[in-house]
N, C-alpha and C positions, 0 to 999 in steps of 0.2 A: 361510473364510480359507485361502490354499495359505501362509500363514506369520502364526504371531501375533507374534513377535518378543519374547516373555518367555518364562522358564523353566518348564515346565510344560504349556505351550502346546501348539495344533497347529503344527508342522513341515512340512515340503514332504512327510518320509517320509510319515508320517502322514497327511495332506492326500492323497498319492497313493492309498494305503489305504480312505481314507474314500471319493475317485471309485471303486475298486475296487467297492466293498460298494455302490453306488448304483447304475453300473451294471448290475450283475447284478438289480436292481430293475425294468430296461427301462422306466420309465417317464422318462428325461429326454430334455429337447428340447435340452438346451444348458446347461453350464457357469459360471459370472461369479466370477473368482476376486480378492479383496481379500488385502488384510493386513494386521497390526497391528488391536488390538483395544483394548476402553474400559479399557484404563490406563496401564501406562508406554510403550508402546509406540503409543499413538493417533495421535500425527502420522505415522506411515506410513500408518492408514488412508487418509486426504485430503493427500498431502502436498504442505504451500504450496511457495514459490518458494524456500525453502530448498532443497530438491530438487530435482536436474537432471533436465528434463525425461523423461518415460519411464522412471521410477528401475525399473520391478519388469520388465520385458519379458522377462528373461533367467528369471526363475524363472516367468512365467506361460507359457513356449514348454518348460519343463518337466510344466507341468502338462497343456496340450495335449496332449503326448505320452502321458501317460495315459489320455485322456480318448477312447481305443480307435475316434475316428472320431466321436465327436459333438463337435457344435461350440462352441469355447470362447471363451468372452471376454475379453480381455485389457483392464484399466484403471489410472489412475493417472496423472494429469498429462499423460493426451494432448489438444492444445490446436490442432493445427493437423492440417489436411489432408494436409501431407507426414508429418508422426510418426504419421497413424493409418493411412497407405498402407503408409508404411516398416513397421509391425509386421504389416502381414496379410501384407506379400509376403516380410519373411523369418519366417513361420513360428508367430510367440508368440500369433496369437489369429485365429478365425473371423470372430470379429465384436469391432467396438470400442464401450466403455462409456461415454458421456460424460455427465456428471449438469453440475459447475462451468462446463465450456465453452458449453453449450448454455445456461444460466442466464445468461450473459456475454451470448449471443447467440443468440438462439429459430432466427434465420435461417442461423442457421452451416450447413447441409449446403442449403439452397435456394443460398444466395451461392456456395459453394461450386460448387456446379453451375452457374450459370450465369456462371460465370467473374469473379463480384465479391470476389474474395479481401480487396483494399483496403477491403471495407465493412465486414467482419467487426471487431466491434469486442473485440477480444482479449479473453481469460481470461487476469488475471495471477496465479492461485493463490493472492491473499492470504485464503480461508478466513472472509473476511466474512459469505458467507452464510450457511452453516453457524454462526457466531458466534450471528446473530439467533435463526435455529431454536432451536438450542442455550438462548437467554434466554429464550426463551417469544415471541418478538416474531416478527410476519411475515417472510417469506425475502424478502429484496433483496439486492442485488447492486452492488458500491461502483461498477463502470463501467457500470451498464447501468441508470439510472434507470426504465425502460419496462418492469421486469421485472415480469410481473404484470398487465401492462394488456388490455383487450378488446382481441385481434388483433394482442396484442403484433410476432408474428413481420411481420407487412404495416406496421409503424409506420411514418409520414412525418410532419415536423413541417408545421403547416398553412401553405399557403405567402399570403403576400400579396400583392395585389395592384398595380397601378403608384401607382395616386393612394394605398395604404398604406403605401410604401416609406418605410423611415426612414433619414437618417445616426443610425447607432450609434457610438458609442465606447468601444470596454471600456479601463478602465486595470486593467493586470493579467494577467501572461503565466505566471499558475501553472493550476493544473487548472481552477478554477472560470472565470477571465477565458477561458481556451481553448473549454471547453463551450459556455458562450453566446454567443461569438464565433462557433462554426461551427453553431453552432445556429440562432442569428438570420442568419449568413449562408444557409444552406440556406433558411430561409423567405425569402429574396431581398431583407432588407436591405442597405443598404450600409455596410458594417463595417470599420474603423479600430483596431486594437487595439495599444496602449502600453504600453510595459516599460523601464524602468529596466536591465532586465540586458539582455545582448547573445544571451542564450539564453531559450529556454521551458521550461516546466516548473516553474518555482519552489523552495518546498522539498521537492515530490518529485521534479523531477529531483537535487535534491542526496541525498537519503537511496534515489533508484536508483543510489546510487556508491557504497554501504556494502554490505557481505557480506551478500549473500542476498537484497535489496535491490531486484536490474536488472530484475527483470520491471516493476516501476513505470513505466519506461521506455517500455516498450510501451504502456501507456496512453495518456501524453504524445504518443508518435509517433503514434498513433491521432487524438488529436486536431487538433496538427500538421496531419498530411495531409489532416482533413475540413475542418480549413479554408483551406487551400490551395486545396482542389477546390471550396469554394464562394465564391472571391475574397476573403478577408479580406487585407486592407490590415494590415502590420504597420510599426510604428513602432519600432523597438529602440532601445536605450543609450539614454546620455544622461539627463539631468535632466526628467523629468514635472513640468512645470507648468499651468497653467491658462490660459496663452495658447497655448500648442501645442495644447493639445486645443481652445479656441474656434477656432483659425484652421482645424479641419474643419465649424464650423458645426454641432454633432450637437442633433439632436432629443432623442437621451437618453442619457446617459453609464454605464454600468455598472462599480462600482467593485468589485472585486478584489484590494484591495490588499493583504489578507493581513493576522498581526498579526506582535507581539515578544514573545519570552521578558520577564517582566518580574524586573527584581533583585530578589533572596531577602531578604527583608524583615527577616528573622532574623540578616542578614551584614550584619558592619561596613563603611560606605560605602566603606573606601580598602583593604580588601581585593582583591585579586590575582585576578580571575576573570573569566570571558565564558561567553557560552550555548553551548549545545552545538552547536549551527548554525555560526557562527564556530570552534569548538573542531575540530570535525570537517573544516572545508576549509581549515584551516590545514595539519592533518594528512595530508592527500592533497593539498594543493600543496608540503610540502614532506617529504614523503615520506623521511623518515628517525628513526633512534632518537632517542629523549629521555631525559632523565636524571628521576629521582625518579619518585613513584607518581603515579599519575595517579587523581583521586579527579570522582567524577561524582554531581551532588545529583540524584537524580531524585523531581519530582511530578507527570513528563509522565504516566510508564508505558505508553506506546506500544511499536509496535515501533522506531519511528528513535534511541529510545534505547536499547537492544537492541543495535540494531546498531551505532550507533556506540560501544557496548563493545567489542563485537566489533573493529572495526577498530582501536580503543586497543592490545588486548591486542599488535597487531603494534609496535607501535612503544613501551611501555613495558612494563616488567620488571613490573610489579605495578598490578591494573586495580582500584576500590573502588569502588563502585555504592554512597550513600549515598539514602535513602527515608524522609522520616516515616512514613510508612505502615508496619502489619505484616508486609507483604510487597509486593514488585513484579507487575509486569505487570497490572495491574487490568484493563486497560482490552485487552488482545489475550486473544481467545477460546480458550476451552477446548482447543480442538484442536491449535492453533498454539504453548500458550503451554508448553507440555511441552518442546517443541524449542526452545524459548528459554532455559528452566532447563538444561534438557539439557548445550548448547554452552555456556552462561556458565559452568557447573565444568567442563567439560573443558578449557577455556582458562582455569581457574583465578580468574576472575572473584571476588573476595569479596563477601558484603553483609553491609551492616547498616541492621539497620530501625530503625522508632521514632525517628529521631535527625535533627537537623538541624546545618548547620557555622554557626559563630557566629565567628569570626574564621581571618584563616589569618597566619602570621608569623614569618618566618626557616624557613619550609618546614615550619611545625606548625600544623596544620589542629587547631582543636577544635570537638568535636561536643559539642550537648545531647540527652541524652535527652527525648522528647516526655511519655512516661509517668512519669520519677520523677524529672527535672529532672536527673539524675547528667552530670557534663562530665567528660568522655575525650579525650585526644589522640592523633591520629597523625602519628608525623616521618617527612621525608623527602621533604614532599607534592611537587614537581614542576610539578603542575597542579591548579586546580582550578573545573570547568565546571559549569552548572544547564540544566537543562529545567524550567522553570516554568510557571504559566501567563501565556498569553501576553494582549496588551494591544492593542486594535485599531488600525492606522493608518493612522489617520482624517482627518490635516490636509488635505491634496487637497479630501477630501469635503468637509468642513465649509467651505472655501474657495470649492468648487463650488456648494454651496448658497445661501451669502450671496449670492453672484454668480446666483442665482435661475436655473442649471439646472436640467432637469428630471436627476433621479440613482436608480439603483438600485443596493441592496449585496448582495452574494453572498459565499457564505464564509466565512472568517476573517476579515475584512472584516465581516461583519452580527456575527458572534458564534463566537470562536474553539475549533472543534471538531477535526474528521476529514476523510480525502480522502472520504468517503460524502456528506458534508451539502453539500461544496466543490462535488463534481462534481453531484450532484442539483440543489441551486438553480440553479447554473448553467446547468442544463441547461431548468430548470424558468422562467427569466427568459427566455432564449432563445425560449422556444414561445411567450412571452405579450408579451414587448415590443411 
């Protein structure tokens, strides 16, 4: 490491010192400089999409300069071919490191070469893979289902033939309906895909408009464009019903549709609240201060509840993360979840565990403790949103069925998970339709 980033640590000094004494060694062939080490300081080693792109270049073109002419490697977040050009030709590194980007995409420097940039199917930083390692589970990769596979890098989904050709219809324009949509288009179906909203991407294009968030985006647009370029037919806005989608005639319908936050069980029905989904695009359409605390039930523990703390903190005086659980973030990995805790105190973020809200009334929120039944209030509340878990929906389908469609479900939609399982089946319905 040319920086650990905690007190005690190696330093750049230091780190210079230490190339010094190796040098003189004459045995190196080349340099690979990280940073941030296994503990409070870990999210610099791999840093997700919280960090702008290329965060360390400026202290690895220091260590270079050490490095008396042997050649060093510069890493950390470089994700495209212009950021790994831009760091050789000003200076910060001989050669570039890429472990996340290459896991994203085996073909990244073949595509690259032969001028298929649009094929590349992005590294958005979110530290997924890493997660699994981390758990003891096989390394995957949340946009790149093929990661792993014989011949990974030459992948093509298998195409079909004329007399196999199918009318598809995906209902469903978040990650998982996009996947199989350009997936079963590339194998030369003909593809029809439906959305209620006038945009794609779903609820990760909405939690790519939360802080730290937008690389998500670039998955979406990844999709987007592959299917575009393999003809998918999009059907936007408007009411999805079952005679729009009969009058394409489809062979087989792939459902998408996502689920919902379900009401906290534990709260009184005429209580004062919405999900966090609604809570958060309320707040970025109307983009202004609010009065009282803003208190948030979390048993998601994702990062888009995370973030959309984060984005609270802008528009209320005092932000309160309530959790039955012992603590939050269960479910984002080791590496990432440091920089989570990190930014929720420095923006002053409170928690409290163990507890659920049981009514809220004249702006007093009370809480029951989970472990010794103790009931607390807090005044002032403002607002108050849940991330629960969420509830399939499912009417569409089950209408589609009666009506003796043939149907497949993907996503949150079969059983409500993560963008990994959304975009894998998807991906995984696509090759086999």
């Amino acid at each position: 490491p040319c920086d650990e980033g905690v007190v005690g640590g190696i330093d750049p000094v230091e780190a210079e010192k230490i190339v010094k004494c190796l040098i003189s060694l004459d045995r190196i062939d080349y340099f690979a400089f990280s940073q941030g080490n296994f503990t409070a300081s870990l999210e610099n080693h791999l840093p997700d999409m919280h960090f702008p792109p290329t965060p360390f270049l400026d202290i690895h073109r220091r260590m270079r300069n050490a490095c008396a002419g042997i050649p060093a490697m510069t890493m950390g977040r470089i994700t495209s071919a212009d950021e790994a050009e831009q760091a050789l030709v000003n200076g910060n590194g001989d050669l570039i490191g890429l472990s996340r980007t290459l896991l994203s995409d085996s073909a990244w420097g073949n595509k690259i070469r032969e001028g298929r940039i649009k094929e590349i199917r992005p590294c958005i930083s979110c530290n997924y893979c890493w997660g699994e390692v981390h758990s003891g589970r096989a390394i995957s990769c949340i946009h790149n289902p093929e990661l792993g596979s014989l011949n990974e890098h030459q992948w093509e989904p298998t195409q079909v033939s004329i007399l196999e050709r199918k009318r598809v219809v995906v209902v469903g324009g978040g990650v998982a309906g996009l996947e199989a949509a350009w997936i079963a288009g590339k194998r030369g179906h003909d593809v029809t895909l439906f959305s209620a909203s006038s945009v794609l991407g779903g609820k990760a294009l909405l939690e790519s408009r939360l802080p730290g968030r937008d690389s998500l985006a670039q998955a979406i647009e990844y999709q987007k464009s592959q299917a575009v370029t393999f003809g998918v037919k999009f059907q936007l806005e408007g009411k999805v019903c079952l005679k729009r989608l009969a009058e394409c005639d489809p062979e087989n319908i792939i459902f998408a549709t996502g689920a919902r936050p379900i009401w906290p069980e534990m709260l009184a029905e005429d209580t004062s609240a919405c999900d966090i989904r609604e809570f958060t695009t309320t707040l970025l359409q109307e983009n202004k201060k609010q009065n009282g605390i803003a208190v948030i039930f979390d048993q998601d523990h994702t990062s888009f509840v995370y973030a959309a703390a984060e984005l609270t903190t802008r528009y209320f005086d005092r932000v309160i993360i309530v959790t039955s659980k012992t603590t939050i973030a269960s479910k984002i990995n080791y590496i990432s979840v440091i920089g989570v805790l990190r930014r929720l105190s420095r923006q002053g973020v409170e928690i409290i565990n163990s507890s659920v809200p049981i009514s809220l009334q004249n702006e007093s929120l009370r809480l029951r403790n989970v472990l010794n039944g103790n009931e607390t209030e807090i005044q002032g509340v403002g607002s108050l949103s849940y991330a629960t878990p969420r509830k399939v929906d499912d009417e569409l389908l089950l209408c589609a069925r009666e009506e003796g469609f043939n149907t497949t479900v993907v996503g949150d939609s079969k059983a409500p998970r993560g963008l990994a399982a959304a975009i894998h089946e998807g991906h995984k319905v696509g090759e086999t339709i």
